[in-house]
N, C-alpha and C positions, 0 to 999 in steps of 0.2 A: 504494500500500500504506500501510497507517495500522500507527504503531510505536506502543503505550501510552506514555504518559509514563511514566518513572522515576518509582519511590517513593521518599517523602522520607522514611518510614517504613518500619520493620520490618515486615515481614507482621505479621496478628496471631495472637496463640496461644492454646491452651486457659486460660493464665493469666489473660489479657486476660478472658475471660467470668468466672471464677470472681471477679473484681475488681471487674467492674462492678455499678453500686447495684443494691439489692434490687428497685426499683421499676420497673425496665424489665427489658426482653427481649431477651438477647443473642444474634447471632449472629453466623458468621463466612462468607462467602463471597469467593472467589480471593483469600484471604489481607488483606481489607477487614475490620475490625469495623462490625457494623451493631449499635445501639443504639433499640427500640422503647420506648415509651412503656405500662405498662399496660394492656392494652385497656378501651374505655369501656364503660361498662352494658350498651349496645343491641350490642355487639360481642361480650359474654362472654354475655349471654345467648344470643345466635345459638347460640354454640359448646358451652354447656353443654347446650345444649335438644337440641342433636345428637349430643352425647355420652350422653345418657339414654335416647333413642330406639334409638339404634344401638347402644351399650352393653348394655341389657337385652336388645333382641333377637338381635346379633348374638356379644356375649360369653357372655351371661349363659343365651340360651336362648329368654328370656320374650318367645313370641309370634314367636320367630322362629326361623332355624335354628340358630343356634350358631356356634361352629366357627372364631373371629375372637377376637383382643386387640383390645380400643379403647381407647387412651390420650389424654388431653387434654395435650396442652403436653409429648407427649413430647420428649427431647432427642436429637437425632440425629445420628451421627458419621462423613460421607463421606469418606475418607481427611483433606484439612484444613480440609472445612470443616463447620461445626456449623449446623444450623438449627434452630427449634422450631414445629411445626407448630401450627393450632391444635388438631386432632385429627387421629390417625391411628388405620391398624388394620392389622395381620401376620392372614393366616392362622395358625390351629396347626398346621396341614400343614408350614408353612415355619418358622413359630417355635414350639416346641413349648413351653417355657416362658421363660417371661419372665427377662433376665438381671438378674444380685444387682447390677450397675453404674446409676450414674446412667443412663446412654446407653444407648442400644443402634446397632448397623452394620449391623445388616440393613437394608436398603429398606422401608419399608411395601409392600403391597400398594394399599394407600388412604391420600389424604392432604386433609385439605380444610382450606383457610385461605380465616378470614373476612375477608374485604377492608374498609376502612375511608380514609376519604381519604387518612390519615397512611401506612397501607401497601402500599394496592395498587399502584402502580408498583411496590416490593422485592419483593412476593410475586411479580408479574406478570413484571417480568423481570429479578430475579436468582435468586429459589426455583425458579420452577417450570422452568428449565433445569437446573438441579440435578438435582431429581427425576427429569427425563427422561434425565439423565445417568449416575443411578446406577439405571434400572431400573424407579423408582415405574408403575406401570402406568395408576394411576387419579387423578386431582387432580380435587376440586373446588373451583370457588371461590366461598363465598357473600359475597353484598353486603346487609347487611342495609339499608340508605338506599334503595337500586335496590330491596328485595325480590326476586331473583335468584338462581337456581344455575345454574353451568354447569360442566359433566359434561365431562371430557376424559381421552380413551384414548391413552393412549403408542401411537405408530406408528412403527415403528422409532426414531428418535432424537429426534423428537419428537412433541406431541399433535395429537390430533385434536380438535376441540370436535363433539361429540356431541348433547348437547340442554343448552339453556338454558329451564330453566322462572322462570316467575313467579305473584307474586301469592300467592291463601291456600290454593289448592288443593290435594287429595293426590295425589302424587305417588310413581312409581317411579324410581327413579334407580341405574344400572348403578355397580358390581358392588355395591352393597346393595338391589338393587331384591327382593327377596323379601319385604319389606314396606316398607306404605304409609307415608311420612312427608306429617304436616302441615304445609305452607309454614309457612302462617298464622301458628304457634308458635314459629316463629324471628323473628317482626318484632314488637318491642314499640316505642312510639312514632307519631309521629303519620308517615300512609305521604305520603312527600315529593315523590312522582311528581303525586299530582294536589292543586290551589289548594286550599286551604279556603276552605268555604262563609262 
């Protein structure tokens, strides 16, 4: 049987995030503060590009069905631990409007964070047991370096990976598959998988 080491430290608190610099990304999981870095261009671009597609169609209407909040960098509040995705989306069926709080405690119904060398192990395995912990049904994860998504469905207590797509193709991808997204449009930068000529 394996016993964690004793903490030399105090858990960390909601104080601990309101403290740290303005230039990173706080979070907290089993009472650990995690401190990210800014995301870089070709990483906020991923995530913006995804937020505007799924945004308009899936918040907004335009081109698609409706019926969803899509937040970028929402803040989320699982009893103590806090994470910030890089996008997510509630149903309005489950969240009917949006709360006047920084945070919100509902679960997403969808969560996707973009991986990048500096985070993906933290997303990989400390976030995304979370989410399957508190419920999240759907995670994706893109890699914009890889050009890469992969799609994974909560199965009991944990996911299932469902489809990994690539490259610049359109694509449907569950639970926002009612419209087509462009790979392509999330990779800016030179694509890292094959040598230059």
């Amino acid at each position: 049987m394996v016993v964690p080491a004793a903490r030399s430290h105090p858990p960390a608190t909601y104080q601990d995030i309101l403290d740290a610099p303005p230039h990173q990304v706080a979070e907290i999981v089993d009472g650990e503060l995690h401190l990210s870095p800014r995301p870089a261009v070709r990483h906020a671009s991923a995530g913006s590009v995804l937020g505007m597609d799924i945004g308009g169609a899936f918040q907004r209407g335009r081109g698609g069905p409706g019926g969803w909040w899509i937040l970028d960098e929402p803040e989320l509040h699982f009893d103590d631990h806090v994470l910030v995705p890089d996008v997510a989306g509630w149903r309005k069926e489950r969240l009917p409007e949006l709360p006047p709080s920084a945070f919100i405690t509902l679960a997403p119904d969808w969560v996707c964070e973009v991986v990048s060398p500096s985070t993906a192990r933290w997303d990989r395995v400390n976030k995304v047991p979370i989410y399957a912990r508190y419920g999240v049904e759907w995670v994706w994860l893109v890699d914009p370096v890889a050009r890469t998504l992969e799609v994974l469905r909560l199965e009991g207590e944990r996911y299932l990976l469902l489809e990994t797509f690539g490259g610049d193709a359109g694509v449907r991808a569950a639970p926002l598959d009612a419209i087509e997204l462009e790979l392509g449009a999330l990779w800016i930068g030179p694509d890292e998988t094959t040598p230059a000529p």
